[in-house]
C-alpha positions in Angstrom: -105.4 -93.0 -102.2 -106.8 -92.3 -105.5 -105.2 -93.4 -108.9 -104.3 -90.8 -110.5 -102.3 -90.0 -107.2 -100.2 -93.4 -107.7 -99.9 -92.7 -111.4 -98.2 -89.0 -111.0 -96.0 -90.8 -108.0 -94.9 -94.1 -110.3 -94.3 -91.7 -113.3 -91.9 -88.7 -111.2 -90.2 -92.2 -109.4 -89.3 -93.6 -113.3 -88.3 -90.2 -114.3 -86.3 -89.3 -111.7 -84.7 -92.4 -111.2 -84.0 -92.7 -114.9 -82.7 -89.0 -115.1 -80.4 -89.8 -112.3 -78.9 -92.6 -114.0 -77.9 -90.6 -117.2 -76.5 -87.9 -115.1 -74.6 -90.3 -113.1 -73.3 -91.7 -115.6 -72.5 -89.2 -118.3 -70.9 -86.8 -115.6 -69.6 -88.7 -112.9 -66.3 -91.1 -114.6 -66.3 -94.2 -112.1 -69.4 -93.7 -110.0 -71.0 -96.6 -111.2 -68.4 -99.0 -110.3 -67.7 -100.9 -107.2 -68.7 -104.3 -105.6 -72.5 -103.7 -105.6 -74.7 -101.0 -106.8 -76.8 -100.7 -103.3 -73.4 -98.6 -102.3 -73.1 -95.2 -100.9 -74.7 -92.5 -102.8 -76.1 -95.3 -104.9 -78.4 -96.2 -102.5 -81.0 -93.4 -102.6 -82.0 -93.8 -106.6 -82.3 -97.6 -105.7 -84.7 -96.4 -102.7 -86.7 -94.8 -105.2 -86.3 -97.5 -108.1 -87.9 -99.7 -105.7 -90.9 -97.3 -105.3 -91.0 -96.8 -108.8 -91.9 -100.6 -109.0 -93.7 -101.7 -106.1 -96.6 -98.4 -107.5 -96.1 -99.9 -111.1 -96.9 -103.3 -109.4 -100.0 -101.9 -107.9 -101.4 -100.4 -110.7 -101.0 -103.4 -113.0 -102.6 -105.9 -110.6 -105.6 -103.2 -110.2 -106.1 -103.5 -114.3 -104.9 -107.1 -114.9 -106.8 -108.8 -112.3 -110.3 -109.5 -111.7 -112.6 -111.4 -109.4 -112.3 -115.0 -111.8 -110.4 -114.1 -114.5 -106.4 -112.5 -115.7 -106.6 -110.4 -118.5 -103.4 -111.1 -120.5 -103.9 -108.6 -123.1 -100.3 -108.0 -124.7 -100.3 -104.3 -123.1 -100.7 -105.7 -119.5 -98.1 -108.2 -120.7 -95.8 -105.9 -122.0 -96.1 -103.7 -119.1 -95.5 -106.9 -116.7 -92.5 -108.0 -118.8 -91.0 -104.9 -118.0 -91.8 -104.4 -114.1 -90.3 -107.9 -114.0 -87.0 -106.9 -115.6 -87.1 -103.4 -113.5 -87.6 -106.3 -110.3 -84.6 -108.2 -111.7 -82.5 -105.3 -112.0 -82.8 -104.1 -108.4 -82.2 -107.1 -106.8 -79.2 -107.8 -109.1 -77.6 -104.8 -107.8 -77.3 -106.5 -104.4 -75.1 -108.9 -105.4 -73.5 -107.7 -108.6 -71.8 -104.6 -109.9 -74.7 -104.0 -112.8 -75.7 -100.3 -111.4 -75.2 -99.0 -115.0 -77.4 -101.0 -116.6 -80.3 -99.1 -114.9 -79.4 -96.4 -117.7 -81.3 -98.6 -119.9 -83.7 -100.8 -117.6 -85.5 -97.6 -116.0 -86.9 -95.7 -118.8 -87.9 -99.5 -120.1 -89.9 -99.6 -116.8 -91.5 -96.1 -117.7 -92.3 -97.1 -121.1 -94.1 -100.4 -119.4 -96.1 -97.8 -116.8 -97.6 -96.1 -119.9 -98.4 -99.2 -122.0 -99.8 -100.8 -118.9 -102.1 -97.0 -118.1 -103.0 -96.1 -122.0 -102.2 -98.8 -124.2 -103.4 -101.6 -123.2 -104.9 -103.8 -126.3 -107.9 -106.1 -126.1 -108.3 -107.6 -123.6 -107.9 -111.2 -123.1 -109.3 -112.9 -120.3 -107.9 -116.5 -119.2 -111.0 -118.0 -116.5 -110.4 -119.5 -113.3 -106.4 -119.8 -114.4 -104.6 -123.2 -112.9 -101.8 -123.9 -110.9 -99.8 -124.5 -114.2 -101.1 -121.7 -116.1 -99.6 -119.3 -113.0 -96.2 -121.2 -113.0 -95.7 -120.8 -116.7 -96.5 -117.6 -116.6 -94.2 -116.7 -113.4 -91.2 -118.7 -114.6 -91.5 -117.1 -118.0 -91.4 -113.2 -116.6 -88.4 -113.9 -114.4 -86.6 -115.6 -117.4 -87.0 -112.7 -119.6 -86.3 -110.4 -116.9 -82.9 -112.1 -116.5 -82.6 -112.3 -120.4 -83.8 -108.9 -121.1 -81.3 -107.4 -118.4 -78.5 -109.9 -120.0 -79.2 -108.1 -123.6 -78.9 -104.8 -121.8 -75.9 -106.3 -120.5 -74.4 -107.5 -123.7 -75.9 -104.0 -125.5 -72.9 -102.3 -122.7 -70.0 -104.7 -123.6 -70.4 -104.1 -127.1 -70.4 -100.3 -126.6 -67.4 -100.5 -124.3 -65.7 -103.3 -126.5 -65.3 -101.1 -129.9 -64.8 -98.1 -127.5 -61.5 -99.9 -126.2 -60.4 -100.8 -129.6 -61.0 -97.6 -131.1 -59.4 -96.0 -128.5 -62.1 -93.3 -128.0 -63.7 -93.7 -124.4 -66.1 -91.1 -124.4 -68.3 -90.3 -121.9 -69.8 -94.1 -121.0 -66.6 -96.1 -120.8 -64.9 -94.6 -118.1 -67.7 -95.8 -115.8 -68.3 -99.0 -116.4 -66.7 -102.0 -114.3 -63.8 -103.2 -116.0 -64.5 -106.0 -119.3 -63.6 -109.0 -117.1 -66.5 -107.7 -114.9 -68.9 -107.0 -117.7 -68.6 -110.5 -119.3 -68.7 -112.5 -115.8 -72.3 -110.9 -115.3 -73.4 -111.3 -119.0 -72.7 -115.0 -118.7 -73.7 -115.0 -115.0 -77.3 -113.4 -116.3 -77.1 -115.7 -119.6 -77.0 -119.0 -117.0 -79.8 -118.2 -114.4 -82.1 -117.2 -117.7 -81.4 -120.5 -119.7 -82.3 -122.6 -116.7 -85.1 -120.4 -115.9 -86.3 -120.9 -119.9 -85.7 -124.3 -119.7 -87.6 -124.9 -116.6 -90.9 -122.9 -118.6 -90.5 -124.8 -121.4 -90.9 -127.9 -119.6 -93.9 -126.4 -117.8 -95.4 -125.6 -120.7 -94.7 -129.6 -122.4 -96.6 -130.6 -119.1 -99.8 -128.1 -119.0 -99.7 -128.7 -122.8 -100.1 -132.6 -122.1 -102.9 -131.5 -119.7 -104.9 -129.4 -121.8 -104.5 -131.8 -125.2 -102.7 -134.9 -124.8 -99.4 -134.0 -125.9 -96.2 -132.1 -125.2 -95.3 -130.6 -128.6 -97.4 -128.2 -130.9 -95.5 -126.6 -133.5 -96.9 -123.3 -133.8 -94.5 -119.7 -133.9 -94.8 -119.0 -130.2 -93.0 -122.6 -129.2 -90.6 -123.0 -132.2 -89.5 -119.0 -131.7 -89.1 -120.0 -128.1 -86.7 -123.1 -128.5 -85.0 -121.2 -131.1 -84.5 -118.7 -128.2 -82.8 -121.3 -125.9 -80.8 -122.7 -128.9 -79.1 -119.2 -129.4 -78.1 -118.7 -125.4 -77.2 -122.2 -124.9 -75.1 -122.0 -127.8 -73.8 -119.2 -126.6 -73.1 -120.8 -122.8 -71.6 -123.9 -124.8 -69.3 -121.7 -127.0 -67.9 -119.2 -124.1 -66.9 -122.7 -122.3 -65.2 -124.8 -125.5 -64.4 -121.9 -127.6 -63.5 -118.9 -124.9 -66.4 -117.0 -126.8 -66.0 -113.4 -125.1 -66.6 -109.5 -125.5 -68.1 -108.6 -129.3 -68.4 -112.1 -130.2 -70.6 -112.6 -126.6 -72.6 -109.5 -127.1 -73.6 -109.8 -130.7 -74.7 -113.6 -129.7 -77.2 -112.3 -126.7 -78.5 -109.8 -128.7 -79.3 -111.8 -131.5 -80.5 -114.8 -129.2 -83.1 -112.0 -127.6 -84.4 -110.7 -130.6 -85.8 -114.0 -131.5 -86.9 -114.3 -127.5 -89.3 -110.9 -128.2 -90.8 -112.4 -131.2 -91.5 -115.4 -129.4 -93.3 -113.4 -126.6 -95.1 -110.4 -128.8 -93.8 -111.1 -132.1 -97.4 -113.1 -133.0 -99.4 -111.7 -130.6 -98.7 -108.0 -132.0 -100.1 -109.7 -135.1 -103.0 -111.2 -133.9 -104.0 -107.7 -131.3 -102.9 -105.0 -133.3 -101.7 -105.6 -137.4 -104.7 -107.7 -138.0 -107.4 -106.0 -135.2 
């Protein structure tokens, strides 16, 4: 099938997928809740989520891989951050009741298809990677899936927590699970992430001990990165000894991601496109 074909196809599966979100959830109070967002009428925009990424999959590997070497240029890696969170999202909805937060993670997904077709950067080529090299890199996109979809996550409870205090639900509240629910999967999310971070961050001690004989280098990418983990283990260690919930919570994640991008793009948005 030609390219262009998969292109058209990935695009209308974002758009309509991410269009059927909003509606849902702007005109249809409730819809989003329930045990699991693979439910009922819920099932068909899932169905074509899933399409959506599987074609965004393809088209990345066609441009990001070659016969000896990975390009890693920050638009591939963008685009492969976010086709990991998209993953994330969809398989979360098996088990949890996180079907709203596909109001934010599909247009993210688009925005990934387009940076991964048109924007890619220059291109950076890593030779013959090694085992460790394809570990780090595959713990690290399923940690910031989980993150990312845990800041989308937190990004909700904040909404719905001043909507509940001010007393003006408008048109999001009303379907969203109720707060208990919210903050279980933010801290649910938070967990798997950390460990998933901490298990990279480990990897990359060991390939860096490989590669130069030691297990630190102090350079913005690794101190951004532990700061990272600082901010959601704080937070994990705070909701246990100090009941840290609901504004508090959300204000934490999103602050403890916003360092988490820098350490990902913040210097090599520098490096590829301020200073190119």
């Amino acid at each position: 099938m030609p390219q262009f074909v998969l292109i058209i196809l990935a695009l209308a599966a974002y758009l309509v997928t991410s269009a059927w979100f909003w509606r849902r959830v702007h005109a249809s109070p409730g819809a989003g809740t329930g045990t699991g967002g693979a439910n009922g009428s819920n099932l068909y925009p899932l169905l074509v989520g899933w399409a959506a990424a599987v074609l965004h999959a393809w088209l990345l590997a066609r441009g990001m891989l070659s016969a000896s070497a990975l390009n890693l240029s920050l638009g591939y890696v963008f685009s492969l951050v976010t086709l990991m969170t998209v993953f994330v999202f969809l398989l979360s909805t098996l088990a949890r009741d996180m079907f709203n937060l596909g109001l934010f993670v599909m247009p993210v997904g688009l925005l990934g298809l387009l940076v991964g077709l048109f924007l890619t950067g220059q291109p950076v080529p890593v030779e013959n990677p090694s085992a460790l090299q394809w570990w780090h890199l595959g713990i690290a996109l399923v940690a910031f899936g989980f993150l990312c979809i845990a800041a989308a996550q937190a990004l909700l409870l904040y909404l719905q927590d001043r909507h509940l205090h001010s007393h003006r639900p408008g048109n999001l509240l009303p379907s969203l699970p109720p707060i208990q629910t919210m903050e279980h999967n933010l801290f649910w999310l938070t967990m798997i992430g950390v460990i998933l971070l901490t298990m990279n961050l480990v990897v990359g001690m060991v390939y860096l001990y490989h590669q130069q004989g030691r297990t630190l280098a102090f350079n913005h990418h690794i101190l951004l990165s532990f700061l990272a983990w600082l901010g959601f283990a704080g937070l994990l260690y705070g909701h246990r000894i100090y009941g840290w919930r609901g504004t508090v919570a959300a204000r934490w994640t999103l602050a403890a991601f916003g360092v988490l991008i820098l350490a990902y793009f913040g210097t090599r948005f520098v490096t590829s496109v301020v200073l190119s």
